[in-house]
PQR file with spaces between the fields and no chain letter, atoms N, CA, C, O and H, PARSE charges and radii, in Angstrom:
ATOM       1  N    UNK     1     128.289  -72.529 -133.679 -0.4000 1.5000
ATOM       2  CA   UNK     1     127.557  -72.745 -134.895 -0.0000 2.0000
ATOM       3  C    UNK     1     127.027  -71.407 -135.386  0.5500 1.7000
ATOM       4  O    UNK     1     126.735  -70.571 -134.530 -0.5500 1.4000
ATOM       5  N    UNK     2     126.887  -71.141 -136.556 -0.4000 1.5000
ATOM       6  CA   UNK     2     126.410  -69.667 -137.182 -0.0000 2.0000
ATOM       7  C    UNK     2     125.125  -70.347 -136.830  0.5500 1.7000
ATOM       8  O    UNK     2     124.709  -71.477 -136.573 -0.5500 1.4000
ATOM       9  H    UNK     2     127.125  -71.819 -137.251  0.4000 1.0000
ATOM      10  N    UNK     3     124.439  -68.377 -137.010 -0.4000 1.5000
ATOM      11  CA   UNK     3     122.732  -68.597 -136.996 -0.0000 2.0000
ATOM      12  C    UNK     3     122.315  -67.881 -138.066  0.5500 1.7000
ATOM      13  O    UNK     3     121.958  -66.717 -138.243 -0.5500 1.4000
ATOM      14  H    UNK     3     124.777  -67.459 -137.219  0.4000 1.0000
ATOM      15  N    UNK     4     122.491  -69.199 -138.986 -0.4000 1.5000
ATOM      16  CA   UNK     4     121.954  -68.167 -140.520 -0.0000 2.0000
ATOM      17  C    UNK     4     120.603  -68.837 -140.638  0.5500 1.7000
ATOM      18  O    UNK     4     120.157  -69.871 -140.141 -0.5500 1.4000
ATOM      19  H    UNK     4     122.781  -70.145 -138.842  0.4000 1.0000
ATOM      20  N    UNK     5     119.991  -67.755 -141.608 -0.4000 1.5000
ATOM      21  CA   UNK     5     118.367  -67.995 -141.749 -0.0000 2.0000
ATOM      22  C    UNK     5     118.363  -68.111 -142.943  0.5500 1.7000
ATOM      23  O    UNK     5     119.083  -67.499 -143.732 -0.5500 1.4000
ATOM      24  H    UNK     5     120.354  -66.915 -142.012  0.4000 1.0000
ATOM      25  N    UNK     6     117.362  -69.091 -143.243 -0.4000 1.5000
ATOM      26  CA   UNK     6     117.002  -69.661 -144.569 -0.0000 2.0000
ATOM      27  C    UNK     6     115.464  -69.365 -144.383  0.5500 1.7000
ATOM      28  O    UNK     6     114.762  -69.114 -143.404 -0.5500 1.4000
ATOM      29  H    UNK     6     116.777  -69.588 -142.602  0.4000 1.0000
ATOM      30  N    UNK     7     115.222  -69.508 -145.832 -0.4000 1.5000
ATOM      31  CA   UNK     7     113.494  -69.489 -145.782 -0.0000 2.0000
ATOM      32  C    UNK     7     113.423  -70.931 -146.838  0.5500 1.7000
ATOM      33  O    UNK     7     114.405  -71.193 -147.533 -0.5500 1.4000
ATOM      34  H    UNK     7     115.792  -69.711 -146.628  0.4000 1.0000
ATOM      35  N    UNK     8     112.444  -71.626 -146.869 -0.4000 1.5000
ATOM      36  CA   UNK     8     111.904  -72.715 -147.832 -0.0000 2.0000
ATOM      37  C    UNK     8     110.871  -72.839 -148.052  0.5500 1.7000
ATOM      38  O    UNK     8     110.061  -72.722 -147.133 -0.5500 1.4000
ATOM      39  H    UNK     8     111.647  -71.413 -146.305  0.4000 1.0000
ATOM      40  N    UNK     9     110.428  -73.139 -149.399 -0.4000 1.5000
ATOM      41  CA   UNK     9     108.966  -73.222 -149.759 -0.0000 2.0000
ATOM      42  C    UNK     9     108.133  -75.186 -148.532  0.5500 1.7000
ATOM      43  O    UNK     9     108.520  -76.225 -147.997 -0.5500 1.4000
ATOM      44  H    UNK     9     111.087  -73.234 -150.146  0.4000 1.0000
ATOM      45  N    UNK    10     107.137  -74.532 -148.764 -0.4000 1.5000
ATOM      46  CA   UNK    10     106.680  -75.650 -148.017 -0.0000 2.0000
ATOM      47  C    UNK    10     107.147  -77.065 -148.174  0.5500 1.7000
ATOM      48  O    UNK    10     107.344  -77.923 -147.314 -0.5500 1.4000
ATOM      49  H    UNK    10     106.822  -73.688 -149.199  0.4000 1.0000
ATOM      50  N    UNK    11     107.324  -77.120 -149.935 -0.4000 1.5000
ATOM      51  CA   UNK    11     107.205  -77.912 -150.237 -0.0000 2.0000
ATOM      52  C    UNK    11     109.243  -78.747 -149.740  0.5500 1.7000
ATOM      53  O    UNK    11     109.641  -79.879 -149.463 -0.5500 1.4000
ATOM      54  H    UNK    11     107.165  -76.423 -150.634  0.4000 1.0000
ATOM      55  N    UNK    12     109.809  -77.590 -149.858 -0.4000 1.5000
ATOM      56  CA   UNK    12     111.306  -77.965 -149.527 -0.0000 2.0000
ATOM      57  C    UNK    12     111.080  -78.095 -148.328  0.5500 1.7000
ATOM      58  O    UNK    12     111.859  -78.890 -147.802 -0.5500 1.4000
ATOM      59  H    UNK    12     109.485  -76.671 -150.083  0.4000 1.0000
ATOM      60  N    UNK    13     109.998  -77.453 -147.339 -0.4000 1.5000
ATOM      61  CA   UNK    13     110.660  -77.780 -145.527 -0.0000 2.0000
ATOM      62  C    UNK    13     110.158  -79.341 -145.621  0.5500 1.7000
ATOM      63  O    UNK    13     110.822  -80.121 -144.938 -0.5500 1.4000
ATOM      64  H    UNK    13     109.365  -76.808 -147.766  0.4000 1.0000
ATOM      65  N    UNK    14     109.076  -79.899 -146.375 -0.4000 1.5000
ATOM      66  CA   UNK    14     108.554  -81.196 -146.310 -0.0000 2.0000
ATOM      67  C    UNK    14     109.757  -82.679 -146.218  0.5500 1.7000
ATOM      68  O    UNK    14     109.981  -83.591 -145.423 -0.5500 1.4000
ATOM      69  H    UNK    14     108.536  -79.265 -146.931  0.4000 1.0000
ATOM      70  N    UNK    15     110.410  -82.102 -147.855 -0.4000 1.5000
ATOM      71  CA   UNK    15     111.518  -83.002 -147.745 -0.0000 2.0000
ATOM      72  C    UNK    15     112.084  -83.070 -147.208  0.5500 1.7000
ATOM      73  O    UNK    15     112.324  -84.218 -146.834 -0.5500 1.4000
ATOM      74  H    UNK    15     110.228  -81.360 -148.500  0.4000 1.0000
ATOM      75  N    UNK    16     112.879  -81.946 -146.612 -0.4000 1.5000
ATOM      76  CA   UNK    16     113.653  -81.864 -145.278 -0.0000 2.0000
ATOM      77  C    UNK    16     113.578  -82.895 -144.387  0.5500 1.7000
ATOM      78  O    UNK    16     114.283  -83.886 -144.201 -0.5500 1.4000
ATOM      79  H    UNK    16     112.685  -81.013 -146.916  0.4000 1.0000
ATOM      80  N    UNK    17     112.088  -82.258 -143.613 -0.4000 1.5000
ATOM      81  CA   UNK    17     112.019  -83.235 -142.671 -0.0000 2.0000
ATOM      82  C    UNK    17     111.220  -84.491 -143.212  0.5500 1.7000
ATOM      83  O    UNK    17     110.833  -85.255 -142.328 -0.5500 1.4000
ATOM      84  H    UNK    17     111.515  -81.453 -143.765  0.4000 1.0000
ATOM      85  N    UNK    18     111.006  -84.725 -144.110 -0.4000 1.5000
ATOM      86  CA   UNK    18     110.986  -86.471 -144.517 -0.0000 2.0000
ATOM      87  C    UNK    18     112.345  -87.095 -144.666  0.5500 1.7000
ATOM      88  O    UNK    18     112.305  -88.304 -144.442 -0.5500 1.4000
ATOM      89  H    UNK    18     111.321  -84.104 -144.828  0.4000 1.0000
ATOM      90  N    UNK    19     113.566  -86.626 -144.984 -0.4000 1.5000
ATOM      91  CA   UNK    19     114.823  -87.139 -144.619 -0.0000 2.0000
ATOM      92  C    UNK    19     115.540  -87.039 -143.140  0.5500 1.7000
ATOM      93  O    UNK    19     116.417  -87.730 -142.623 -0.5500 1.4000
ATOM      94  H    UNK    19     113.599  -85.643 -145.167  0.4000 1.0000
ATOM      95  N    UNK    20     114.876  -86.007 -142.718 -0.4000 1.5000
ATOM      96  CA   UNK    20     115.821  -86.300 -141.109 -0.0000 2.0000
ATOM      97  C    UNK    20     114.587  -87.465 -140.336  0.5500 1.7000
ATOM      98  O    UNK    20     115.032  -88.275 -139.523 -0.5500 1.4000
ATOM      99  H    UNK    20     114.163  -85.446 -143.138  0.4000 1.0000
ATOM     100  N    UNK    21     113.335  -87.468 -140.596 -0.4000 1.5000
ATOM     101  CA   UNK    21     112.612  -88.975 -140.518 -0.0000 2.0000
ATOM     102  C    UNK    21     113.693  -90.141 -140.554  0.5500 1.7000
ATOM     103  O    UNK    21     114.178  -90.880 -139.697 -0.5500 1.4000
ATOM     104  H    UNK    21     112.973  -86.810 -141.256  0.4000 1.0000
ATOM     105  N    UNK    22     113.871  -89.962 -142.061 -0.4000 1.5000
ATOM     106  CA   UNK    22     114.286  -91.565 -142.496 -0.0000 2.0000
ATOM     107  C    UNK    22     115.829  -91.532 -141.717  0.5500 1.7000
ATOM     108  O    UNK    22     116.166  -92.607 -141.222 -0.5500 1.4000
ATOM     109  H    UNK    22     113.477  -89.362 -142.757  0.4000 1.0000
ATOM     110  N    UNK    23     116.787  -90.379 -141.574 -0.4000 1.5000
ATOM     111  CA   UNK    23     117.994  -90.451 -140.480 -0.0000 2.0000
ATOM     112  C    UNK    23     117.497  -90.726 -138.868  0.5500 1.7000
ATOM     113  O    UNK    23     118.329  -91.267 -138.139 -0.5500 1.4000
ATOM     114  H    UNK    23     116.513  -89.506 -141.977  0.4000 1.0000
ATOM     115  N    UNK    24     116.117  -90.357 -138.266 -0.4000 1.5000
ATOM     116  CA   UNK    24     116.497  -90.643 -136.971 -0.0000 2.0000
ATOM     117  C    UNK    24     115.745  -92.554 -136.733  0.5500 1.7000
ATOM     118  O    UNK    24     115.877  -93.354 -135.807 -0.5500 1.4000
ATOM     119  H    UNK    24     115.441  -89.918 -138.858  0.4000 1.0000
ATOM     120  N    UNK    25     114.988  -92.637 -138.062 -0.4000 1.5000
ATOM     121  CA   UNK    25     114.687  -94.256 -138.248 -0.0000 2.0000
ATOM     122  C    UNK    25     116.093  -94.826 -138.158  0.5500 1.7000
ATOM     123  O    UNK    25     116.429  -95.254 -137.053 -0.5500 1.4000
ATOM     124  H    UNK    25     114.881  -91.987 -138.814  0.4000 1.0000
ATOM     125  N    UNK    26     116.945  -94.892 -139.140 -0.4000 1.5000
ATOM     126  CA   UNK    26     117.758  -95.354 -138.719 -0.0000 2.0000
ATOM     127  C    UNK    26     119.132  -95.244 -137.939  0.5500 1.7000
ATOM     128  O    UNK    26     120.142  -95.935 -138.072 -0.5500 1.4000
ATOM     129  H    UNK    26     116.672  -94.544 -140.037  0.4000 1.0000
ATOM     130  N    UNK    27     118.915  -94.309 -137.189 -0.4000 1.5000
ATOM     131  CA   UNK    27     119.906  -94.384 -135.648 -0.0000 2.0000
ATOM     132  C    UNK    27     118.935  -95.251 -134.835  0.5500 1.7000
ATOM     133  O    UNK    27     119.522  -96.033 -134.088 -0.5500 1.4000
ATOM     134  H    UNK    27     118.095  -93.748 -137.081  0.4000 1.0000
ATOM     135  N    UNK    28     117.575  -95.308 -134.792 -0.4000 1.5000
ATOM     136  CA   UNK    28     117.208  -95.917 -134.049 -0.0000 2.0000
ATOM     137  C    UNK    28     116.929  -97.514 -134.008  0.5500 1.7000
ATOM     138  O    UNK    28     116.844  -98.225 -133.007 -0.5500 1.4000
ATOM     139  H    UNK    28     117.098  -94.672 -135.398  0.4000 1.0000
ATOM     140  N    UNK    29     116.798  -97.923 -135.527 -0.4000 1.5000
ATOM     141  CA   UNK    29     117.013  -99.483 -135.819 -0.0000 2.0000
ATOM     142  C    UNK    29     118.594  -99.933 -135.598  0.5500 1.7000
ATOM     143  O    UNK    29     119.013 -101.087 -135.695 -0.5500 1.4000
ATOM     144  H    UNK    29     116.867  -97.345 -136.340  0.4000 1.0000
ATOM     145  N    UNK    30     119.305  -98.859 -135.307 -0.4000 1.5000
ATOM     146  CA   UNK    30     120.994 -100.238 -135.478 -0.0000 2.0000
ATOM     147  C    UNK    30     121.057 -101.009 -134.534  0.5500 1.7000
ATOM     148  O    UNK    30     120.786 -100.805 -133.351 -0.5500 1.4000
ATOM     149  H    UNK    30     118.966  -97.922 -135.228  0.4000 1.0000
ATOM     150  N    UNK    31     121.467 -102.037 -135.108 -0.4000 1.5000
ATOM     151  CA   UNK    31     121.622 -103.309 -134.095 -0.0000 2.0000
ATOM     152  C    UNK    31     122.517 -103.376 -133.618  0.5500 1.7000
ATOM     153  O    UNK    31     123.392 -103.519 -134.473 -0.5500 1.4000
ATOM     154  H    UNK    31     121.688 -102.203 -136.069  0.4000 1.0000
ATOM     155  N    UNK    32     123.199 -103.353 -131.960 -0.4000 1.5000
ATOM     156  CA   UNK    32     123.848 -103.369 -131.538 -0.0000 2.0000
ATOM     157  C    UNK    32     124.247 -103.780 -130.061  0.5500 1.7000
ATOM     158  O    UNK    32     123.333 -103.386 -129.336 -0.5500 1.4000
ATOM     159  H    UNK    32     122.489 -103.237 -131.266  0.4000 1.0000
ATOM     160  N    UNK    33     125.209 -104.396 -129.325 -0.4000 1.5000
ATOM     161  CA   UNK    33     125.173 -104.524 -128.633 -0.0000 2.0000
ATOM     162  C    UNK    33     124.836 -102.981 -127.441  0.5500 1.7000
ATOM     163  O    UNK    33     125.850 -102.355 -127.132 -0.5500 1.4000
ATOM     164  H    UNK    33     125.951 -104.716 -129.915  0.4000 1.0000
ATOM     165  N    UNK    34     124.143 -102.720 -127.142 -0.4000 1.5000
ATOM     166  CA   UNK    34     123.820 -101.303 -126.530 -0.0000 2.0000
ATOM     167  C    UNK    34     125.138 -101.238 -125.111  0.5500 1.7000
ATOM     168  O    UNK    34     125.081 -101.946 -124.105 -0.5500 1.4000
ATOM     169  H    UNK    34     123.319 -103.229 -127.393  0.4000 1.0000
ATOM     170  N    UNK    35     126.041 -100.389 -125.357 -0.4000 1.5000
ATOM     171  CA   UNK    35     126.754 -100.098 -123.984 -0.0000 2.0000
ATOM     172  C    UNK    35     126.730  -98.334 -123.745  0.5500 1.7000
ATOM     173  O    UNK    35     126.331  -97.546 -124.602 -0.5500 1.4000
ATOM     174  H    UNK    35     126.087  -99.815 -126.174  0.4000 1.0000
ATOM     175  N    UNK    36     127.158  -98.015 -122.632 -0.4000 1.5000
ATOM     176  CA   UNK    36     126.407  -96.414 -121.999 -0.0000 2.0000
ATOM     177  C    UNK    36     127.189  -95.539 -123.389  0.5500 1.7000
ATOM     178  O    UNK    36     126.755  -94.423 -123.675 -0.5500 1.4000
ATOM     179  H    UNK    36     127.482  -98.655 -121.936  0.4000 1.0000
ATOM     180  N    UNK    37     128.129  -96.030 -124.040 -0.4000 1.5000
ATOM     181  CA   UNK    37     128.705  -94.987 -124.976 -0.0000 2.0000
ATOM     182  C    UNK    37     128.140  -94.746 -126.297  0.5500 1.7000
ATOM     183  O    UNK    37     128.083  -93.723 -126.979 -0.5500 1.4000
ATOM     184  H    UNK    37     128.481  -96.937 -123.808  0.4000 1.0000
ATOM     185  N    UNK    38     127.565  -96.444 -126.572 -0.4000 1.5000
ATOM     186  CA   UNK    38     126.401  -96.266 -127.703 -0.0000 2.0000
ATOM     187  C    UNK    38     125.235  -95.645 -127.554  0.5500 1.7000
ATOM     188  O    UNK    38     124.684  -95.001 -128.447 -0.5500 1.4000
ATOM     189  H    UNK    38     127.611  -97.274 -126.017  0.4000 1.0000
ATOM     190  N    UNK    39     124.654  -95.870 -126.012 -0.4000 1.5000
ATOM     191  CA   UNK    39     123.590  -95.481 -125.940 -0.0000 2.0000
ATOM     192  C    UNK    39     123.645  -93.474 -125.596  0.5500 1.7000
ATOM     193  O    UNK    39     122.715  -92.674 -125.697 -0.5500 1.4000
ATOM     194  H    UNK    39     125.102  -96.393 -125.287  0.4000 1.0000
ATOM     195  N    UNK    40     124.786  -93.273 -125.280 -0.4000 1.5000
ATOM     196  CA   UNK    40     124.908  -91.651 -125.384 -0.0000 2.0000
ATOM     197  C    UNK    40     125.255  -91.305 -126.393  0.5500 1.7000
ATOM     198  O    UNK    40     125.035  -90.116 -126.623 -0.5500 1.4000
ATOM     199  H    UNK    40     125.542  -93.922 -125.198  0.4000 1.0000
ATOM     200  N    UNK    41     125.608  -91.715 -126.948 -0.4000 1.5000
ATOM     201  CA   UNK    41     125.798  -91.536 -128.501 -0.0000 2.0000
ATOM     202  C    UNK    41     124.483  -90.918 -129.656  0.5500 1.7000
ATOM     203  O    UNK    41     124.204  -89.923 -130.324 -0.5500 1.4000
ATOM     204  H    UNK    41     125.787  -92.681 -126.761  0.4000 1.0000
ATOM     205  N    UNK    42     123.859  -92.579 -129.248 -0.4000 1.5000
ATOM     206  CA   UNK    42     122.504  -92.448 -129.758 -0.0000 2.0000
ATOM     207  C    UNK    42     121.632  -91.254 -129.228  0.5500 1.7000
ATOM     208  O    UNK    42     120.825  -90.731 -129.996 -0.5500 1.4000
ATOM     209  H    UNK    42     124.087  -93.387 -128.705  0.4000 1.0000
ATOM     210  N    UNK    43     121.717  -90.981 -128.436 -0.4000 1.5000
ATOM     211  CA   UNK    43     120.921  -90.101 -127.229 -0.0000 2.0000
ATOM     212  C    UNK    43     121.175  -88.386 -127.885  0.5500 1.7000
ATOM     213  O    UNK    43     120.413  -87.435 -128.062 -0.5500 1.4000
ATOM     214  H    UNK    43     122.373  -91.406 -127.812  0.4000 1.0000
ATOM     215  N    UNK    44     122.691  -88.621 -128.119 -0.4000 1.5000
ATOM     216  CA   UNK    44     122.996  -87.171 -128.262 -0.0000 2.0000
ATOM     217  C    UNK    44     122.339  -86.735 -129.867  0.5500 1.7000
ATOM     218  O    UNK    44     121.797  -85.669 -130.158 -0.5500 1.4000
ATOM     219  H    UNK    44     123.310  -89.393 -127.976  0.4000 1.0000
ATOM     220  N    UNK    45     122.624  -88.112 -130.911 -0.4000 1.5000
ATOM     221  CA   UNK    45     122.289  -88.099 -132.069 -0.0000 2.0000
ATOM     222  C    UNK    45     121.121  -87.602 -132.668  0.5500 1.7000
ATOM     223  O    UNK    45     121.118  -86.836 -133.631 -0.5500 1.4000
ATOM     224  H    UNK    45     123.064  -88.978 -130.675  0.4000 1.0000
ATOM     225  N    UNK    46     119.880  -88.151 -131.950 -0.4000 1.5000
ATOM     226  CA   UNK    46     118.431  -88.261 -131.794 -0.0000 2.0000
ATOM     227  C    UNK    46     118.262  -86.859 -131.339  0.5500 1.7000
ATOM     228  O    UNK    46     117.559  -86.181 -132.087 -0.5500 1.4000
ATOM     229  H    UNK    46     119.883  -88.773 -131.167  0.4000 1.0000
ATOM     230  N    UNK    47     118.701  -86.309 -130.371 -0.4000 1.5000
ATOM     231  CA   UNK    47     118.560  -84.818 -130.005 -0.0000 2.0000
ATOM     232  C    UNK    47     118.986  -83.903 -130.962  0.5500 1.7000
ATOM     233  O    UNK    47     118.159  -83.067 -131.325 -0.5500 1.4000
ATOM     234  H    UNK    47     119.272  -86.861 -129.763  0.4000 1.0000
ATOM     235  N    UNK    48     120.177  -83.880 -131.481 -0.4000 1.5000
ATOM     236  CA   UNK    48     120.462  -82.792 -132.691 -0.0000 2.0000
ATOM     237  C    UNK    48     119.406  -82.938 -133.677  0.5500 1.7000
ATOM     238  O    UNK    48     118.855  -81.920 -134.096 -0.5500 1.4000
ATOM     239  H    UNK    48     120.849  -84.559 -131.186  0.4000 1.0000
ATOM     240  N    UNK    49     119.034  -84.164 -134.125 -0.4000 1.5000
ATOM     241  CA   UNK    49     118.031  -83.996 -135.119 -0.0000 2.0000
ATOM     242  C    UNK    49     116.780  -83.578 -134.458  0.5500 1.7000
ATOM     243  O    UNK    49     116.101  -82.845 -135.177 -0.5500 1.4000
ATOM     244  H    UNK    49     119.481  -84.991 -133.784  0.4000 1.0000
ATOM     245  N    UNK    50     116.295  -83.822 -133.337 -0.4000 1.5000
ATOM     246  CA   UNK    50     114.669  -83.073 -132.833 -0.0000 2.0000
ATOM     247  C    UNK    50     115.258  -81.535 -132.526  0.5500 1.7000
ATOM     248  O    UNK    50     114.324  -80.756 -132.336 -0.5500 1.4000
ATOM     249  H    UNK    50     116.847  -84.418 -132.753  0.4000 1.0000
ATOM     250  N    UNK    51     116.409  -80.984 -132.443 -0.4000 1.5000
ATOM     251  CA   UNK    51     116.405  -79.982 -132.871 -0.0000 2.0000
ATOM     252  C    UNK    51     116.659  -79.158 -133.973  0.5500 1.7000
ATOM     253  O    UNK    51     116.684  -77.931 -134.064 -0.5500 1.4000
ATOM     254  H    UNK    51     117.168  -81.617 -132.597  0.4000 1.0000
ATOM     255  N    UNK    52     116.951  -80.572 -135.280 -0.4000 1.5000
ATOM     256  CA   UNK    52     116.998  -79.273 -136.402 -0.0000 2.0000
ATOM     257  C    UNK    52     115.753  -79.282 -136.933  0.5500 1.7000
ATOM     258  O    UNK    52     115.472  -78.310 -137.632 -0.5500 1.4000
ATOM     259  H    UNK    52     116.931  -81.569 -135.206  0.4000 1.0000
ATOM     260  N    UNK    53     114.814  -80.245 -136.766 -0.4000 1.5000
ATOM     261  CA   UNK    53     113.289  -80.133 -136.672 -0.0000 2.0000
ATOM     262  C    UNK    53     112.820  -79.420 -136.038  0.5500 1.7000
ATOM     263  O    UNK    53     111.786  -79.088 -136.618 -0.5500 1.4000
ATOM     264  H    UNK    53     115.043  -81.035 -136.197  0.4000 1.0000
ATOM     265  N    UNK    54     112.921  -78.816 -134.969 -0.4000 1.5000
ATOM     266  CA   UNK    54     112.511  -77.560 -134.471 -0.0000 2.0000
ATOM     267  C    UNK    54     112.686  -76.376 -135.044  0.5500 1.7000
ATOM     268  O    UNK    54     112.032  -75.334 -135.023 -0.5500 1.4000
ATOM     269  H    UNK    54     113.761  -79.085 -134.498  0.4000 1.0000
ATOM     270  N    UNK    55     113.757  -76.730 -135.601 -0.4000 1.5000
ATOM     271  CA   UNK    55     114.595  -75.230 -136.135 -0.0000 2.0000
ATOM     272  C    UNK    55     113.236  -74.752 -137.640  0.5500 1.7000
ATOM     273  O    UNK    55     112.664  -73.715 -137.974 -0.5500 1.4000
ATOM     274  H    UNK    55     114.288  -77.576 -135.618  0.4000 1.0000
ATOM     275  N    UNK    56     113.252  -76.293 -138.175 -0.4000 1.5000
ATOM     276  CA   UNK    56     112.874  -76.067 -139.396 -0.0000 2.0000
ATOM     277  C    UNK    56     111.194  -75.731 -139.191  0.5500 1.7000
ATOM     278  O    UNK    56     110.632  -74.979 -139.988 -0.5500 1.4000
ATOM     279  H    UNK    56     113.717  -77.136 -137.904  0.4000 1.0000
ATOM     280  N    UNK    57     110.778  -76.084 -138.550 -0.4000 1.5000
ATOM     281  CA   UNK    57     109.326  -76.164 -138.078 -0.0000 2.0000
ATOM     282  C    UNK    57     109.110  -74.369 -137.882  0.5500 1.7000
ATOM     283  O    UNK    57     108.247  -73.664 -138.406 -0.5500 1.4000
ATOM     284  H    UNK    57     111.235  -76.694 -137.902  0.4000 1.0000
ATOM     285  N    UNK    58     109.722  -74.147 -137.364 -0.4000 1.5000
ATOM     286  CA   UNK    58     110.131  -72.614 -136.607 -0.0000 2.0000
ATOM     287  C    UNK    58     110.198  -71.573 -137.776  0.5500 1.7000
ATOM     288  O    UNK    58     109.623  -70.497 -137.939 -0.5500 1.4000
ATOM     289  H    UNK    58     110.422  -74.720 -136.938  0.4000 1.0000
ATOM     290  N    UNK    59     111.126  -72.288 -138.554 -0.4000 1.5000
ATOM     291  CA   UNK    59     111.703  -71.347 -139.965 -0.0000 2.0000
ATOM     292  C    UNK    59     110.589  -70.226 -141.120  0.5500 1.7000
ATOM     293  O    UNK    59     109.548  -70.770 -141.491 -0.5500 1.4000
ATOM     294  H    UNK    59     111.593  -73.163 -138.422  0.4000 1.0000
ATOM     295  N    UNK    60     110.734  -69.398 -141.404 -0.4000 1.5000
ATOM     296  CA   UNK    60     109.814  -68.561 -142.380 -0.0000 2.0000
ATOM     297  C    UNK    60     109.389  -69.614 -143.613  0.5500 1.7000
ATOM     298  O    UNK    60     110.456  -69.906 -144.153 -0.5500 1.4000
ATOM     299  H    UNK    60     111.579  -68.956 -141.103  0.4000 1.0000
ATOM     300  N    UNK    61     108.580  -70.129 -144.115 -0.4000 1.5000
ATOM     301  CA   UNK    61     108.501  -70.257 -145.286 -0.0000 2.0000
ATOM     302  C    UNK    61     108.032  -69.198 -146.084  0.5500 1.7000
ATOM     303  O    UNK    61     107.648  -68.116 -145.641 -0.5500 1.4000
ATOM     304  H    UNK    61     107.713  -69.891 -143.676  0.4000 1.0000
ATOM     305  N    UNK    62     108.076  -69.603 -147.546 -0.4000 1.5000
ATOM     306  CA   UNK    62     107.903  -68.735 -148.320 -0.0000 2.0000
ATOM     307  C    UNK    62     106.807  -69.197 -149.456  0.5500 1.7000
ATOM     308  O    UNK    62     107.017  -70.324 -149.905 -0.5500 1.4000
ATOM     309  H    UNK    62     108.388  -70.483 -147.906  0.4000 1.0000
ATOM     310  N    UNK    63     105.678  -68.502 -149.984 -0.4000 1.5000
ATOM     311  CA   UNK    63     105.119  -69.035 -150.572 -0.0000 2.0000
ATOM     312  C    UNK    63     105.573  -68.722 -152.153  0.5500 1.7000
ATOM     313  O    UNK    63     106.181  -67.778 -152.659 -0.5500 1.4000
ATOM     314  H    UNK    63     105.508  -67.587 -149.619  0.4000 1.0000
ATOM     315  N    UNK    64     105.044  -69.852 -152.653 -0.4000 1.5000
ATOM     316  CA   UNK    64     105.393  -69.861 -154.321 -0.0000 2.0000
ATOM     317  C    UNK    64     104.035  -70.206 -155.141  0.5500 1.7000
ATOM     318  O    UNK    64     103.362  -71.230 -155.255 -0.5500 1.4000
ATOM     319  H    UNK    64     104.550  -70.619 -152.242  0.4000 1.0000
ATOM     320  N    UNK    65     103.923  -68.689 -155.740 -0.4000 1.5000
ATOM     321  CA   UNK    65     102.471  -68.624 -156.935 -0.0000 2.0000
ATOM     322  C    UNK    65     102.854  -69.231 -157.922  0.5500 1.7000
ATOM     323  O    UNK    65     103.835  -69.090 -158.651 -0.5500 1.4000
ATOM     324  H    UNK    65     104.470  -67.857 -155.648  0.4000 1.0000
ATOM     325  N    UNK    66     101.535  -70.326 -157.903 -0.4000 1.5000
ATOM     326  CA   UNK    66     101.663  -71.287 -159.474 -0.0000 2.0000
ATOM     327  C    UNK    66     100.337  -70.768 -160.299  0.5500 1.7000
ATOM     328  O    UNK    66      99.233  -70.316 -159.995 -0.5500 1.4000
ATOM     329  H    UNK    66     100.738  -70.440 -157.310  0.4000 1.0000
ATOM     330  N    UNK    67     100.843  -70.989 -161.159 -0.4000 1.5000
ATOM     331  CA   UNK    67     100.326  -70.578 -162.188 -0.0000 2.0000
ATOM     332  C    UNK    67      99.383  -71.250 -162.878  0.5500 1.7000
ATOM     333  O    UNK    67      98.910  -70.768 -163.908 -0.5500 1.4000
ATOM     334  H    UNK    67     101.740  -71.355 -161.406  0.4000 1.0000
């Protein structure tokens, strides 16, 4: 994976992670019969996203003067 750096105003890291919210809500509501491939599945799923929340948490923001 590249390691490129972004910067976002607060207000963009917010949305961000208010959508990877509403993505790891629903990996975690599907209904399913749970077998070890769903459930590693799920497992692995849930982890990439608590780490691009880390990432983003981590990330420079940038501030923006209003006027």
């Amino acid at each position: 994976m590249n390691d490129q750096s972004f910067e976002f105003t607060d207000k963009d890291r917010e949305v961000l992670l208010r959508g990877l919210r509403y993505v790891r809500s629903s990996i975690m509501l599907e209904t399913r019969d749970p077998t070890e491939e769903d459930e590693a599945r799920r497992g692995e799923q849930l982890q990439g996203i608590a780490n691009i929340v880390e990432r983003l948490n981590a990330a420079p923001s940038i501030s923006t003067a209003e006027v």
